[in-house]
C-alpha positions in Angstrom: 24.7 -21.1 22.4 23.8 -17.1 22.5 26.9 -16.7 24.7 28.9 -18.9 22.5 27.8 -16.8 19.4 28.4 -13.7 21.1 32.7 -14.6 21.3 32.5 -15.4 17.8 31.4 -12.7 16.7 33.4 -9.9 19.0 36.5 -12.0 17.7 35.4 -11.4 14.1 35.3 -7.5 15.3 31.3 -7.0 15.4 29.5 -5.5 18.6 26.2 -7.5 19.7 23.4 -7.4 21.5 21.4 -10.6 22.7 17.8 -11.3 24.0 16.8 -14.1 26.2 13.5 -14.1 24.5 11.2 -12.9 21.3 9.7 -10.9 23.1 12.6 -9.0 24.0 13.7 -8.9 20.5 10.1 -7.2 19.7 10.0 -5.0 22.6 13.6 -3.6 21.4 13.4 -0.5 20.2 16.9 1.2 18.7 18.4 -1.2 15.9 19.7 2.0 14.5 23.2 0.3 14.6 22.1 -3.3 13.7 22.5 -4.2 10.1 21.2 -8.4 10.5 19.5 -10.4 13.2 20.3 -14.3 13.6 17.4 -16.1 14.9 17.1 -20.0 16.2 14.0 -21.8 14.2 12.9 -22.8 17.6 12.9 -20.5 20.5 11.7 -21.9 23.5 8.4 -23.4 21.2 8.2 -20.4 20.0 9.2 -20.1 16.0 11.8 -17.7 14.9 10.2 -17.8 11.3 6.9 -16.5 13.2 9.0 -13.6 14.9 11.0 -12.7 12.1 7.2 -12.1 10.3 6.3 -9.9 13.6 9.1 -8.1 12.9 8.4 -7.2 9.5 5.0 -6.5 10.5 6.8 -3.4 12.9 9.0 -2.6 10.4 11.8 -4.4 10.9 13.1 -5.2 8.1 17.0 -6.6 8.8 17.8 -9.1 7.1 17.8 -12.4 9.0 20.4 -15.7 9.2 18.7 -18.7 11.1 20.1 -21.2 13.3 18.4 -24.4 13.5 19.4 -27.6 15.3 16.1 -29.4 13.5 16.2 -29.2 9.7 13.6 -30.2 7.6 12.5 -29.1 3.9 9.4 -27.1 5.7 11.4 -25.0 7.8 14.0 -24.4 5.3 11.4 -23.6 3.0 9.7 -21.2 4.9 13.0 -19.7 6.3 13.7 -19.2 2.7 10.0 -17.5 2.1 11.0 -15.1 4.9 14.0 -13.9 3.3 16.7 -15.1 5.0 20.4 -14.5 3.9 21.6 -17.7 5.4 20.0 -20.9 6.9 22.5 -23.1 9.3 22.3 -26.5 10.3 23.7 -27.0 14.0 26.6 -27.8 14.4 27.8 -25.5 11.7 31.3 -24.1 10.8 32.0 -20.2 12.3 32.8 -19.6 8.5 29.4 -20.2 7.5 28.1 -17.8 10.2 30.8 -15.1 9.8 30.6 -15.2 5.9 27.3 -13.9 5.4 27.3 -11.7 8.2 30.7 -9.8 6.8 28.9 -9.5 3.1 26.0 -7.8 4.9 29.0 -5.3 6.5 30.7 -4.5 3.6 27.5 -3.3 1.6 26.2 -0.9 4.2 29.9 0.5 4.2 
């Protein structure tokens, strides 16, 4: 999936960076050139709503789109409650990823 993400969005013309794990993700420490952060809901049993709220807690505050193969109304709920600019459903349509995540460009152009 990361790798698969990663083509999509070089085609669409933006750089990225992936992380095997959160806590690669919070041991990062340059998003100086990030402007959004797409998170799984489930990370290895770990909860990307959790890391997106350890984030924030080091001041992180990029706005977040979340992937999620297992959708219920909790977890779109909280996802919501996080402040997410998206939430996707696996399988989803590379419009509904690259949609959001070219809004977020234009603005900080």
């Amino acid at each position: 999936m990361l790798r698969s993400l990663k083509r999509l969005l070089q085609q669409h013309g933006f750089d990225t960076t992936l992380f095997d794990s959160a806590g690669a993700l919070l041991g990062h420490r340059d998003f100086g050139g990030a402007f959004c952060i797409i998170l799984d809901i489930n990370l290895n049993g770990q909860s990307g709503i959790d890391l997106r709220r350890r984030l924030l807690d080091n001041g992180i505050t990029l706005p977040v789109i979340y992937i999620t193969g297992n959708d219920s109304h909790a977890n779109r709920t909280a996802a919501t409650e996080s402040g997410c600019v998206a939430y996707l459903t696996k399988p989803f349509a590379a419009k509904s990823l690259i949609e959001p995540i070219e809004k977020m460009a234009a603005a900080i152009a």
